[in-house]
C-alpha positions as CSV (number, residue, x, y, z in Angstrom):
1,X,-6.6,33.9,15.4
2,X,-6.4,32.0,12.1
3,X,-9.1,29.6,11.7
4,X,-8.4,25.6,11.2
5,X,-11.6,23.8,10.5
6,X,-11.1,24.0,6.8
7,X,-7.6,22.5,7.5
8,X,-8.8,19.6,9.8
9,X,-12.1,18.6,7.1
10,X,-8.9,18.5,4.3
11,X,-7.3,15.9,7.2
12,X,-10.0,14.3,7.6
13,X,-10.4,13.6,3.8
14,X,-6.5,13.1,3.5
15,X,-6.8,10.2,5.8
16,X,-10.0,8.8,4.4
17,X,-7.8,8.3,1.6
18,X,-5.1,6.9,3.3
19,X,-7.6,4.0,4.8
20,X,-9.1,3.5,1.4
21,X,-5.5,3.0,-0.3
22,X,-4.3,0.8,2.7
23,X,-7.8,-1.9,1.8
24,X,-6.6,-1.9,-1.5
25,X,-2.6,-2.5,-0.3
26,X,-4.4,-5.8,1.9
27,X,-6.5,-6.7,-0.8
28,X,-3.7,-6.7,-3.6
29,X,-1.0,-8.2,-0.8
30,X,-3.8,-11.3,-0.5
31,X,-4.2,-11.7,-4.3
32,X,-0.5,-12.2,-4.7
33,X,-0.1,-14.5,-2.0
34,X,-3.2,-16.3,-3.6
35,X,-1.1,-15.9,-7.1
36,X,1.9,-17.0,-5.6
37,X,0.1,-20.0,-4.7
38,X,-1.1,-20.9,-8.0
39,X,3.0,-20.3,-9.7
40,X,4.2,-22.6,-7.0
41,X,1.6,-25.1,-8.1
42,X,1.8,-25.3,-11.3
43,X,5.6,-24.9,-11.0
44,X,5.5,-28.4,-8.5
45,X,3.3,-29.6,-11.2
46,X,5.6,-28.5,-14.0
47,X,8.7,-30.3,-12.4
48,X,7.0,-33.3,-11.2
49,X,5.4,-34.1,-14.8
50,X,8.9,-33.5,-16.4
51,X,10.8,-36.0,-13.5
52,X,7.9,-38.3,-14.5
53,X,9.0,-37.9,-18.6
54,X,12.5,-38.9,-17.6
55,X,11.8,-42.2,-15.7
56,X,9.5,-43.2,-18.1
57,X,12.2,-42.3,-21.1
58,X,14.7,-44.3,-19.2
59,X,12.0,-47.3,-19.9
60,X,11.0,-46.1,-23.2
61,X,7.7,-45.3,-23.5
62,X,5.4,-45.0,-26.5
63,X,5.8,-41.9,-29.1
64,X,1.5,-41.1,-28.7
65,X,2.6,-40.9,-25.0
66,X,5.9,-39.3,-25.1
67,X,4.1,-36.1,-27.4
68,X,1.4,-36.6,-25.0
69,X,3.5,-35.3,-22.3
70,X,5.4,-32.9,-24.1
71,X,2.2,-31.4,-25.3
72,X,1.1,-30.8,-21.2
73,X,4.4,-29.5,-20.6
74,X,4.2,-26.9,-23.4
75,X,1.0,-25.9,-21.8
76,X,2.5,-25.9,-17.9
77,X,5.2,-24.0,-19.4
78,X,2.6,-21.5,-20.9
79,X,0.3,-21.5,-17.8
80,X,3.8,-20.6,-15.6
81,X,4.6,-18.0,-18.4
82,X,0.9,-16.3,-17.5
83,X,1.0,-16.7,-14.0
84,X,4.2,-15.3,-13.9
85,X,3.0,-12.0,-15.6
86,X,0.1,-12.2,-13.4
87,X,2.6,-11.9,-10.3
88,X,4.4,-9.1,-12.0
89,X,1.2,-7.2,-12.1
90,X,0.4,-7.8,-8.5
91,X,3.8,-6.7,-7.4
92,X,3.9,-3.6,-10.1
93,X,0.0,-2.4,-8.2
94,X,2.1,-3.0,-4.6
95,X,4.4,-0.8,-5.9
96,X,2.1,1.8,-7.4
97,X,0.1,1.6,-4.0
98,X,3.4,1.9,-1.8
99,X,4.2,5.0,-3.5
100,X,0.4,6.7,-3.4
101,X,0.6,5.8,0.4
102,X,4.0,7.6,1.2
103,X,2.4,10.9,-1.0
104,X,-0.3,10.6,1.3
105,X,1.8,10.1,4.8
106,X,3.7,12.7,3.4
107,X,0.7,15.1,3.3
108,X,-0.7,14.1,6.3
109,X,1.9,14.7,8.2
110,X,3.0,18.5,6.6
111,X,-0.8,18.7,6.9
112,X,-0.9,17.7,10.5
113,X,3.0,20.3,11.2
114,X,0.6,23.2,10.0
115,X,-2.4,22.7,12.1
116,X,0.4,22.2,15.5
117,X,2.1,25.7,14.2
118,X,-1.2,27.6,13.8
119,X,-2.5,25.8,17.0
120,X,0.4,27.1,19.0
121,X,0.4,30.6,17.3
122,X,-3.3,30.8,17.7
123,X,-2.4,29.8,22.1
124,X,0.5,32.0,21.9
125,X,-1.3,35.1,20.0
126,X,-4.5,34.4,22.8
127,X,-1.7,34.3,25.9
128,X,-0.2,37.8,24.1
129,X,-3.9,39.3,24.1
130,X,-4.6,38.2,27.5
131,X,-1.3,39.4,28.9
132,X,-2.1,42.7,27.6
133,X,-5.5,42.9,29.3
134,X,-4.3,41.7,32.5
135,X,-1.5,44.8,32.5
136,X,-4.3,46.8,31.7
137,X,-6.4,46.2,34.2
138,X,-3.4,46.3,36.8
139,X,-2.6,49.2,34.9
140,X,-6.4,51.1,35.8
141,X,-6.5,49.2,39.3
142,X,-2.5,51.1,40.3
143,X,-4.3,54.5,38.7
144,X,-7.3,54.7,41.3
């Protein structure tokens, strides 16, 4: 009989694991949606300031203003830019995460084909032995 309790105490820290890296999949899906939030934003912002520029051009407006503008659309342009990035990372950790989770499903589950096949040897080698002292006992019993 081949012992499993070291087997099922490496289990048990292989899905420890697993949980742990799952909270950190939730927590990195939430920051993107939060950061997908902020690029739509400052995207609606981007365009809405820019279809502002052209109605007032169509007027003319002041130079002061017109640089004005042009100046906070350089900087909406940078701030999409960086929030941009930022969403990049957030999807390149998902990524990173998704692949750390499979290793570890993968594991798990060899992990968990072992313990079933030295379970069932462990039954089957027990059944064997039993059998065996069954037929000897018939064995004595049909000698007396």
């Amino acid at each position: 009989m081949r012992d499993i309790s070291h087997l099922n105490k490496y289990r048990f820290v292989i899905e420890t694991q697993e949980q742990k890296l799952l909270q950190k999949i939730s927590d990195n899906q939430k920051k993107q949606v939060q950061e997908q939030r902020k690029y739509d934003m400052l995207k609606s912002c981007l365009l809405e300031t820019r279809s502002q520029l052209l109605a007032k051009a169509e007027i003319a407006i002041p130079a002061s203003a017109f640089a004005q503008y042009q100046h906070f659309i350089n900087q909406l342009d940078k701030a999409l830019r960086q929030q941009s990035d930022a969403l990049a990372g957030c999807k390149m950790i998902h990524d990173k995460y998704m692949e750390s989770y499979k290793e570890l499903k993968l594991k798990r589950m060899k992990l968990n084909e072992l313990v079933d096949k030295i379970t069932r040897d462990n039954n089957q080698s027990a059944n064997r032995k039993e059998n065996q002292n069954n037929t000897e006992i018939f064995n004595r019993l049909n000698r007396s």
